[in-house]
ZAMARGU-4260 file (C-alpha; in steps of 0.2 Angstrom, whole numbers, plus 5000, padded with zeros to 4 digits):
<rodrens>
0) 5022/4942/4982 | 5035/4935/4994 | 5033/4938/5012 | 5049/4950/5012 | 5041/4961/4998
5) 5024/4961/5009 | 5032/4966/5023 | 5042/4981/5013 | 5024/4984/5007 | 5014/4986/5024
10) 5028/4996/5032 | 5029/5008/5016 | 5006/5010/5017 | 5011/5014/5037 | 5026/5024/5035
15) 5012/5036/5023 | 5000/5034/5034 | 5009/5043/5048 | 5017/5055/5035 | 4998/5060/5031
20) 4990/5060/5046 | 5003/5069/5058 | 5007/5080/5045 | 5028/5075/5044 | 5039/5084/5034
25) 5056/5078/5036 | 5072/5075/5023 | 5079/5058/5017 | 5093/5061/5028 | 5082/5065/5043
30) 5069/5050/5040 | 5086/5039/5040 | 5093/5049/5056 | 5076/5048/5065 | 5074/5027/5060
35) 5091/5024/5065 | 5089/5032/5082 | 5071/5022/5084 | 5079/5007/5080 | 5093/5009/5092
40) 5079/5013/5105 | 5070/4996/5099 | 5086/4987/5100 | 5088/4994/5120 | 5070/4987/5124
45) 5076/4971/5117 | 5092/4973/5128 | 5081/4977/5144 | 5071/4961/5141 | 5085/4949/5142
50) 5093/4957/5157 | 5108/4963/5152 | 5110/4975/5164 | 5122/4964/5177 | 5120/4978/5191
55) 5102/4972/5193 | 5092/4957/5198 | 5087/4946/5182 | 5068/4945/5180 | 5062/4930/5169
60) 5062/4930/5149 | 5047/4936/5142 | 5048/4927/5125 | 5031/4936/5118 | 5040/4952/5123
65) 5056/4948/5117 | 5048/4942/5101 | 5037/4959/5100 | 5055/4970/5101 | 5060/4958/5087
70) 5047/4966/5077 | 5048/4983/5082 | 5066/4984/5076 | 5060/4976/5061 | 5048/4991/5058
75) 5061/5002/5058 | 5073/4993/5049 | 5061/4992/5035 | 5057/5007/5035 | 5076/5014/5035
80) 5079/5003/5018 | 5063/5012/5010 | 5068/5027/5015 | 5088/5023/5010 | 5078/5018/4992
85) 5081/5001/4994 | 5067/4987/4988 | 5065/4971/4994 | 5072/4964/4981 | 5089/4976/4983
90) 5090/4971/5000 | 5088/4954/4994 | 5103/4954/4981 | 5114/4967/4993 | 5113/4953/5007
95) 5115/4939/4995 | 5132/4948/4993 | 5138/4951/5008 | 5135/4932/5016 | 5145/4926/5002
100) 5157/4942/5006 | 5158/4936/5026 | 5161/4918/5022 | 5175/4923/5012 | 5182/4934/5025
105) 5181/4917/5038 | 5190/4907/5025 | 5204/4919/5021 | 5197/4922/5004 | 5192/4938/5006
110) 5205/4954/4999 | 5200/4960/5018 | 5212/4955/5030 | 5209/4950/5050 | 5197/4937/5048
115) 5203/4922/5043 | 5199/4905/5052 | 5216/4898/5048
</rodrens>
């Protein structure tokens, strides 16, 4: 097992284990809403360590705590392609595509327009 299909894995045995033990009941479309608004809050911590908020003086860069966001947003990404119905594998594949996708978009090879280096 690769390190990306271990790591769908654990978050699937957590995501149950929560579902379980605090008794949730929600829809697909409502576990995607609630991940996507989590992740966005993960993504703010992240924000609020590296000071980006130029009305206030700059603290210095915890890189543990900065590395600890990384993972939270991680957690819910993860678990937003489980509950999407995405595999490691499918995410795998689907991002495979889309690098290939945005290098051809940098080199005008892409049927999308407005991204082209040249």
């Amino acid at each position: 097992m690769d390190k990306l299909d271990r790591i769908f894995e654990m978050q699937k045995s957590l995501n149950d284990y929560i579902i379980t033990n605090r008794h949730l009941d929600f829809t697909k479309e409502e576990w995607i809403q609630k991940g996507s608004l989590a992740l966005i809050d993960e993504i703010t911590e992240l924000l609020n360590e590296v000071n980006y908020k130029w009305w206030k003086n700059p603290k210095p860069i915890d890189d543990a705590a900065v590395k600890e966001e990384i993972v939270d947003m991680l957690h819910f990404f993860v678990s937003i392609c489980l509950y999407a119905g995405m595999s490691a594998d499918e995410l795998f594949e689907i991002y495979i595509n889309k690098n290939k996708e945005n290098f051809d978009r940098q080199n005008g090879l892409s049927k999308k327009a407005g991204y082209s280096l040249k």
